[in-house]
C-alpha positions in Angstrom: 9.9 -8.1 22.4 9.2 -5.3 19.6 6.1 -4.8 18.0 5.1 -2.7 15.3 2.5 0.0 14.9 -0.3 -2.2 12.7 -1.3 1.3 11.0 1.0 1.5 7.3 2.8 4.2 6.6 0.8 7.3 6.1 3.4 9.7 5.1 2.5 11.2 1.8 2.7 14.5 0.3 0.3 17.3 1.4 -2.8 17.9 -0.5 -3.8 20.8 -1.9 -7.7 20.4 -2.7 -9.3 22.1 -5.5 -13.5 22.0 -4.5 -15.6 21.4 -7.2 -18.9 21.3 -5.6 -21.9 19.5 -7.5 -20.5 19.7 -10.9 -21.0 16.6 -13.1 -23.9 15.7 -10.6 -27.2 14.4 -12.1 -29.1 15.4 -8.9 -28.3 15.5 -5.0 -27.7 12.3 -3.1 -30.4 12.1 0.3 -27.1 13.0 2.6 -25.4 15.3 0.4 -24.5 19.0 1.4 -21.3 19.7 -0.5 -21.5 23.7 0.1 -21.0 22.8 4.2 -19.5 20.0 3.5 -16.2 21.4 1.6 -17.0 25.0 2.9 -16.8 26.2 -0.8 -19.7 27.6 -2.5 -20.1 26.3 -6.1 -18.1 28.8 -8.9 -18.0 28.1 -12.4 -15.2 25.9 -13.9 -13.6 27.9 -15.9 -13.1 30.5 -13.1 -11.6 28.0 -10.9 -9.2 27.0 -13.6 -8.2 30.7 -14.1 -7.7 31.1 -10.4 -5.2 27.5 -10.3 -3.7 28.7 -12.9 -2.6 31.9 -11.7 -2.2 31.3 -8.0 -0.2 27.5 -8.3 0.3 25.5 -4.6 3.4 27.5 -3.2 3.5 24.5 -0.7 6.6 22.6 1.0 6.5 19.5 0.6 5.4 19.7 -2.5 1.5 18.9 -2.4 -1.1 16.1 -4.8 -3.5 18.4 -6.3 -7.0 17.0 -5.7 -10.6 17.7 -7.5 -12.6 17.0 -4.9 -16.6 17.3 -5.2 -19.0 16.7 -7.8 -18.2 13.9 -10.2 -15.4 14.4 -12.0 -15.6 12.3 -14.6 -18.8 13.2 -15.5 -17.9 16.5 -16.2 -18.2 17.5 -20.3 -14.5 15.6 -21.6 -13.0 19.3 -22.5 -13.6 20.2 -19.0 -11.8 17.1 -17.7 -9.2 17.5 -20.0 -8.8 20.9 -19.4 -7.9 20.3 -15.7 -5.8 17.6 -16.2 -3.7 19.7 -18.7 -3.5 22.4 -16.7 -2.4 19.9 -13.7 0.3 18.7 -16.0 1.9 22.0 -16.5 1.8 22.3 -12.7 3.3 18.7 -12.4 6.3 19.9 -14.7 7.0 23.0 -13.4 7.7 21.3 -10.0 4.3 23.1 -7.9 2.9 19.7 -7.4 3.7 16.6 -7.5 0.6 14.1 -8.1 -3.0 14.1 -9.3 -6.0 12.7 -7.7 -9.8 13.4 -8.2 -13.0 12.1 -6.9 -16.3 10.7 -8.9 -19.0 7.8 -8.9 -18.7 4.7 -9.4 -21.8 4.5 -12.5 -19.7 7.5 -14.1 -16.2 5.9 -15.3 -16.4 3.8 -18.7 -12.7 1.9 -19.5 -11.8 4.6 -22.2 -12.4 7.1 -20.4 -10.0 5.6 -17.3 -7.5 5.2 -20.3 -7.6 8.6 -20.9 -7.3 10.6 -18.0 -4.2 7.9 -17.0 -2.8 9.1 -20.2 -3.2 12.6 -19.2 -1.1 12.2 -16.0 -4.2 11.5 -13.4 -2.6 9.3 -10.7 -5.4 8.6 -7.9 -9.1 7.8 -8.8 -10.9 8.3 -5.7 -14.2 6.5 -6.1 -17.3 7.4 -3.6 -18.9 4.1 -3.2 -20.7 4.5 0.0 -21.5 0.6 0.1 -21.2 -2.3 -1.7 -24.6 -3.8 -0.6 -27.7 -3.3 -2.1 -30.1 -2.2 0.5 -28.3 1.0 1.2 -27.7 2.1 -2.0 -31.4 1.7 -2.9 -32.8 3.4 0.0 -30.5 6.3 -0.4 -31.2 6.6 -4.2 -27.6 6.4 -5.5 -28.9 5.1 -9.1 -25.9 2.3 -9.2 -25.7 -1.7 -8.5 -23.4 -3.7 -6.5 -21.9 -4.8 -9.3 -21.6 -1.3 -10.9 -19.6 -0.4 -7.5 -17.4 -3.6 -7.9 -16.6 -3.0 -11.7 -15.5 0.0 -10.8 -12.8 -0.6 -8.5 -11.7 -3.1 -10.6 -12.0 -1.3 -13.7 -9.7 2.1 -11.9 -7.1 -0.7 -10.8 -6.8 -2.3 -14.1 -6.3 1.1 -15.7 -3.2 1.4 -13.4 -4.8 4.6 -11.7 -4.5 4.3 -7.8 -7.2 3.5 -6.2 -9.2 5.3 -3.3 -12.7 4.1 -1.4 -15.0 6.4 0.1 -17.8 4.3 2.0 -20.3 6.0 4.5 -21.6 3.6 7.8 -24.5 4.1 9.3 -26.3 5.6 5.5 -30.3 5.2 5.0 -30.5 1.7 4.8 -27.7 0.0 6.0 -26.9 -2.6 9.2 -24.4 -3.4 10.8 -24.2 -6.6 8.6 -23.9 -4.5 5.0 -21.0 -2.9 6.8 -19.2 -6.0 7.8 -19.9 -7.0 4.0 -18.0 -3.5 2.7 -15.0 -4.2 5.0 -14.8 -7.8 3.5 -15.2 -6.6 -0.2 -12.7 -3.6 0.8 -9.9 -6.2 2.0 -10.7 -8.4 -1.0 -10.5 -5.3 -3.1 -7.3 -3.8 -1.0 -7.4 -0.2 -2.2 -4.3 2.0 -1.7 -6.6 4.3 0.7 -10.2 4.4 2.6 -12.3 7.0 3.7 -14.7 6.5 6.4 -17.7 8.9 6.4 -19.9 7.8 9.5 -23.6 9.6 7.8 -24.7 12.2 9.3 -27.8 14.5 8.8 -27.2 18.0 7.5 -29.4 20.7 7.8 -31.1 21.1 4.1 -31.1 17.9 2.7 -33.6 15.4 1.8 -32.2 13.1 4.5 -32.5 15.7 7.5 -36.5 16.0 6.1 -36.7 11.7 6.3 -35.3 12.4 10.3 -37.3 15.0 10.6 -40.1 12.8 9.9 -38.8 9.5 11.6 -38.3 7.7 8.5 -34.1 7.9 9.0 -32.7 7.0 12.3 -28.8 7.3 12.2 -26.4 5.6 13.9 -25.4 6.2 17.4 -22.1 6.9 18.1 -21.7 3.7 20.3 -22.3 1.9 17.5 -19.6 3.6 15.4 -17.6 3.0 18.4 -18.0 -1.1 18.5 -17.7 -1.1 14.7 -15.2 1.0 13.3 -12.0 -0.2 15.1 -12.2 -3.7 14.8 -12.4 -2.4 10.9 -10.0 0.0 10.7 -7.4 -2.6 12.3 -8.3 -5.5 9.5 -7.6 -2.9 6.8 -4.1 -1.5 8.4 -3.0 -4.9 8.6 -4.2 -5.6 4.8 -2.2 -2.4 4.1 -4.7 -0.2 3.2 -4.3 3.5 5.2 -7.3 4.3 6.3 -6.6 8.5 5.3 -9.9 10.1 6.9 -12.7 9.3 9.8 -15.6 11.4 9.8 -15.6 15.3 7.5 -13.3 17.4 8.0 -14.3 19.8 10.5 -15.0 22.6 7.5 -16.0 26.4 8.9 -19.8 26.4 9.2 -20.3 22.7 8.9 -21.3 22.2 12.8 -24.1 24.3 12.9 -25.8 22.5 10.5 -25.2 19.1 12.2 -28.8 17.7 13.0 -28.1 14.0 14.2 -25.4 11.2 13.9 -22.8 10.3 15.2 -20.3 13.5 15.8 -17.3 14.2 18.0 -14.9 16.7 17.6 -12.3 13.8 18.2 -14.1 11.1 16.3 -10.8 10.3 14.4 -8.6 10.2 16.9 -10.9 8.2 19.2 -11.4 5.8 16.9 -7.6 4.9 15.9 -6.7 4.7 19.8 -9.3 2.0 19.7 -7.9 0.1 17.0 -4.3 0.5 18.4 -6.3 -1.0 21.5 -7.3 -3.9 19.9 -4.0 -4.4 18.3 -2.0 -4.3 21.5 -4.7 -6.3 23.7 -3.6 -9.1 21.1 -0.2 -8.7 20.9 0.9 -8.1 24.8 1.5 -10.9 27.1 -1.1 -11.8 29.7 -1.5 -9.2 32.5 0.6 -11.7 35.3 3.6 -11.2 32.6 3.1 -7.5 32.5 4.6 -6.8 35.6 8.2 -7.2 35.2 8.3 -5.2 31.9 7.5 -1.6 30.6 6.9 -0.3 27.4 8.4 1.6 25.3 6.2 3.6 22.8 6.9 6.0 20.2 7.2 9.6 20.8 4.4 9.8 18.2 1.6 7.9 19.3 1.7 10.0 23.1 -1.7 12.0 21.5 -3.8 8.6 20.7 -2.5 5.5 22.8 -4.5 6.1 25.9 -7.3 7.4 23.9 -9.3 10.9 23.9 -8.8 12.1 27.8 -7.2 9.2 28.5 -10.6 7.2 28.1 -8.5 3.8 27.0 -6.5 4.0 30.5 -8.6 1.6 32.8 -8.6 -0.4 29.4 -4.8 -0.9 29.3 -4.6 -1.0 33.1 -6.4 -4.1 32.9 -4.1 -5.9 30.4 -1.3 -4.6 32.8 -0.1 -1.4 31.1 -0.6 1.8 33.4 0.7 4.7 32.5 4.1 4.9 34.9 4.9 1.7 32.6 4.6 3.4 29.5 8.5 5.4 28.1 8.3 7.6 25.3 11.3 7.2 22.9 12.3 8.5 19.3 11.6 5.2 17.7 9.1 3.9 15.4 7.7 0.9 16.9 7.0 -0.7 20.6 9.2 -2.6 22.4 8.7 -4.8 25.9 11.6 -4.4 28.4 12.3 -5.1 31.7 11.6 -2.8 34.0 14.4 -0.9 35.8 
C-alpha cells in the first residue's frame, strides 16, 4: 500500500530577498515592525538599487529576486519600473531567474498589474491578512473584503502568480474568520500561502493595546488545533504552504511580547498535518501489526513531531517507531513486516 506525502512539491529556486522596509506605506499597520521584522533598517531606494546593481545574487541554484516590505506597488511608477528594469537585466544575464514582490491588496489597479507583468514581474505576493471583515477593521488595514477578493482575482487574471499572506490570531479575529480565510483561500487556490500567526512586537501600537488589555493574542494551543487541519486542506488543494510563523530574523526575539512563538513553530506544525494525513490514510490499529512502514529519508526531521511529541500519537494508530524504515524514496509505503 503506497501513499503519498499530501504536501506538493516545494522545490523551487532559492530566494534572494531585497528588503524594502515601509516604502510605499501610507502609515504603520497595529502589528507592523518591519525594521525587526526583516532585520533591515529602512535605506533609500535608489541606494538599494545601486547596491543590486553592483553586487548581483552570485547564488547556485540560481535564486527569484524578491521585494519584500513596504508596498510595492505603491511605490512612485519610476521607482517600480526602475526595479523591475534593473531585475530584467539580472534575469538576462543569467543571476536570477524569477521576480516576485510583495504589496496590499487596496494598492494594485488592472493597468498597473498589466504593467509590471509586461516588465517581467512573475509573482505578486499580496498581504491580505484576512478576508473577513471584523479583523480588518479592528486592525485598521483601510481595505474591504471585497477589495481583498478583487485583488486575488485581479493578480490571477493579469497572469502574475499569485501569493497570500494571511495572519491568525490578528486584533479582531475568531477562530470562525479563520476557517472563513481557509475556505476563500481553497476557492481562491493561490500558487503559495504564508501563515503569519500575530504576534506583539515591542513598539507598536498593538503591543500598547496588550499592554493595556484591549488585544489578547492567540495562544499557541490554539494555533496548534487550527493550523494543521488547514495546512493539510490546502496541500491537498495544491497550494504549498511556503512559510509558518517570521523568520527567525537577528534581534526579532527580544522584542517578542506575547503570541504564539516557538522556535519550532513550522516544523511542529507540518508534523501535525502529516499526522492528520496519515491517521486517515493507515489501516486501523488491529491491521497495523503485521506491516511496517516505510518513510522517506526526508521526512525523519518532522514525522514524529518536535522531540518526538507525535510518538504516543502514532503509537496509538499502531506505528511505533521500530515499525518505521527509512528509505531513498519519495513516498510511504505499507509492507509486511520481516
Amino acid at each position: 500500500m503506497r501513499l503519498n506525502h499530501p504536501e506538493p512539491v516545494r522545490a523551487g529556486p532559492p530566494v534572494f530577498p531585497v528588503f524594502i522596509p515601509f516604502a510605499g506605506c501610507a502609515g504603520r499597520c497595529v502589528f507592523c515592525s518591519q525594521e525587526r521584522q526583516t532585520g533591515t533598517e529602512t535605506r533609500p531606494l535608489d541606494s538599494l538599487r545601486r547596491d543590486l546593481e553592483a553586487h548581483p545574487p552570485a547564488m547556485r541554484p540560481v535564486p527569484e529576486l524578491a521585494f519584500y516590505g513596504g508596498t510595492f506597488t505603491a511605490l512612485p511608477l519610476k521607482e517600480q519600473e526602475a526595479f523591475l528594469t534593473l531585475a530584467a537585466k539580472l534575469k538576462a544575464a543569467g543571476s536570477i531567474c524569477r521576480t516576485r514582490c510583495s504589496t496590499r491588496p487596496d494598492a494594485l489597479k488592472p493597468p498597473l498589474l498589466a504593467r509590471l507583468a509586461a516588465l517581467g514581474l512573475d509573482c505578486l505576493e499580496l498581504g491580505i491578512q484576512s478576508f473577513s471583515a471584523a479583523p480588518l477593521q479592528a486592525s485598521r488595514r483601510g481595505y474591504s473584503p471585497e477589495t481583498a477578493l478583487r485583488a486575488c482575482r485581479l493578480a490571477q487574471e493579469a497572469g502574475l502568480e499569485l501569493g497570500v499572506q494571511l495572519m491568525p490570531g490578528m486584533p479582531g479575529m475568531e477562530p470562525e474568520h479563520f476557517q472563513r480565510d481557509m475556505e476563500l483561500c481553497l476557492e481562491l487556490r493561490p500558487s503559495l500561502l504564508r501563515l503569519y500567526p500575530c504576534l506583539v512586537l515591542e513598539g507598536t501600537a498593538l503591543a500598547q493595546d496588550w499592554k493595556n488589555g484591549a488585544y489578547t493574542p492567540w495562544s499557541l494551543e490554539l494555533i496548534m488545533e487550527l493550523l494543521p487541519p488547514a495546512i493539510l486542506r490546502l496541500w491537498r488543494r495544491g497550494i504549498r504552504v511556503i512559510r509558518l510563523g517570521l523568520a527567525p530574523e537577528e534581534g526579532l526575539e527580544p522584542c517578542i511580547l506575547a503570541g504564539p512563538r516557538h522556535p519550532a513553530l513550522g516544523q511542529r506544525l507540518r508534523s501535525r498535518a502529516l499526522f492528520l494525513h496519515m491517521k486517515e490514510k493507515l489501516p486501523p490499529p488491529q491491521h497495523m501489526s503485521t506491516l511496517e512502514l516505510h518513510a522517506p529519508n526526508r521526512c525523519q526531521g518532522e514525522f514524529f513531531g518536535h522531540r518526538g511529541e507525535l510518538k504516543e500519537a502514532y503509537a496509538r494508530l499502531g506505528l511505533t517507531p521500530d515499525r518505521v524504515r527509512w528509505r531513498e524514496q519519495d513516498y510511504f509505503e505499507l509492507v509486511p513486516r520481516c
